[in-house]
C-alpha positions as CSV (number, residue, x, y, z in Angstrom):
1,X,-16.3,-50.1,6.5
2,X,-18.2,-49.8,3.2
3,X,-15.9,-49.0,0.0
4,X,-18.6,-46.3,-1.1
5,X,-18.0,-44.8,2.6
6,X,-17.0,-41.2,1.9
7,X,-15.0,-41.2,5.2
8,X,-12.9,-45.0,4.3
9,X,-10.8,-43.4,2.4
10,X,-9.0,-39.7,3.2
11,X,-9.5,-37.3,0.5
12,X,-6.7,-34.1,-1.0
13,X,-8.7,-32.0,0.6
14,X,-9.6,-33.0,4.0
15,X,-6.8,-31.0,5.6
16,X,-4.8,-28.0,4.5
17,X,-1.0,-28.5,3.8
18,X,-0.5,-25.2,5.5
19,X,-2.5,-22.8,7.2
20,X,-2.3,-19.2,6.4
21,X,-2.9,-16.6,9.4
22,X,-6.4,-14.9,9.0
23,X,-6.0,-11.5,8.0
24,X,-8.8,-8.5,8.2
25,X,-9.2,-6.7,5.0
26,X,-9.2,-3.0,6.4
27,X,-5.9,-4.3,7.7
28,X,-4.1,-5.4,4.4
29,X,-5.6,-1.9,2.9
30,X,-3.8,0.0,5.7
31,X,-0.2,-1.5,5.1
32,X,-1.0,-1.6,1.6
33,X,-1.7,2.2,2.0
34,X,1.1,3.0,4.6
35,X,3.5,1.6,1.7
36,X,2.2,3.8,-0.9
37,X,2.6,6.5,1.5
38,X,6.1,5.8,1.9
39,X,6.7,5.5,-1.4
40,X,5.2,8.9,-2.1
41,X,7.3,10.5,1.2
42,X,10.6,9.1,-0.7
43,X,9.4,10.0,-4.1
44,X,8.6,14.1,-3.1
45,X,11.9,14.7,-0.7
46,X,14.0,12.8,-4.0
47,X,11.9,14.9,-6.7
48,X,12.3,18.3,-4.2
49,X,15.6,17.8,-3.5
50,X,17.0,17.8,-7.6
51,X,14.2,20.8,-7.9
52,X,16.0,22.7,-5.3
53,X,19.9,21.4,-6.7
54,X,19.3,21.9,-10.0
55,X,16.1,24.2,-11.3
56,X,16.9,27.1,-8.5
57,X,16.8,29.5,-11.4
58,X,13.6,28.3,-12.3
59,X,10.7,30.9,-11.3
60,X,8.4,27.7,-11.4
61,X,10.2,25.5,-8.7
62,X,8.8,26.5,-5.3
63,X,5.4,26.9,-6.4
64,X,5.3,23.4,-7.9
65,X,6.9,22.2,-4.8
66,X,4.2,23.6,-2.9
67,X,1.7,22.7,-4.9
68,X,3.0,19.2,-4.9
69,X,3.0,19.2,-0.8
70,X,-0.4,20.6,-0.7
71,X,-1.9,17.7,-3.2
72,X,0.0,15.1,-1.3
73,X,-1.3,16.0,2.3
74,X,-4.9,16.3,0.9
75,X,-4.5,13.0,-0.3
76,X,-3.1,11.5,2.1
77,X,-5.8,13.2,4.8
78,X,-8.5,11.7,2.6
79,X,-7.1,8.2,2.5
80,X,-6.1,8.2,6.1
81,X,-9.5,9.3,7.0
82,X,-11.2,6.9,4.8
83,X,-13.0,9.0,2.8
């Protein structure tokens, strides 16, 4: 073997130190997305609940609320359905 042989001597970077799995983009964005959606699910029953416990009196509650629900399922129908 020659010294100025690229393949004498092994190199940093002729094989990984560990392999990571291959993953499909539109399939990170959907877990990515599914979390956000969760997110938002825990975020509107927390944020309905204290409007319900504690603004009852409030004229502007349940119309926010529903306003709020309406929103969320629009956006989530657009994301889901990738447009």
């Amino acid at each position: 073997m020659n010294a100025t042989d690229s393949t004498a001597y092994p190199t940093p970077f002729d094989k990984p130190i560990f392999n990571l799995p291959s993953a499909d983009f539109s399939s990170i964005l959907t877990i990515v997305f599914f979390l956000i959606f969760v997110a938002w699910t825990i975020y509107t029953v927390v944020v309905a609940y204290h409007w319900f416990r504690y603004g009852h009196r409030s004229w502007l509650a349940i119309p926010a609320i529903v306003v709020h629900l309406i929103i969320s399922g629009i956006l989530i129908l657009m994301i889901a359905s990738g447009v």
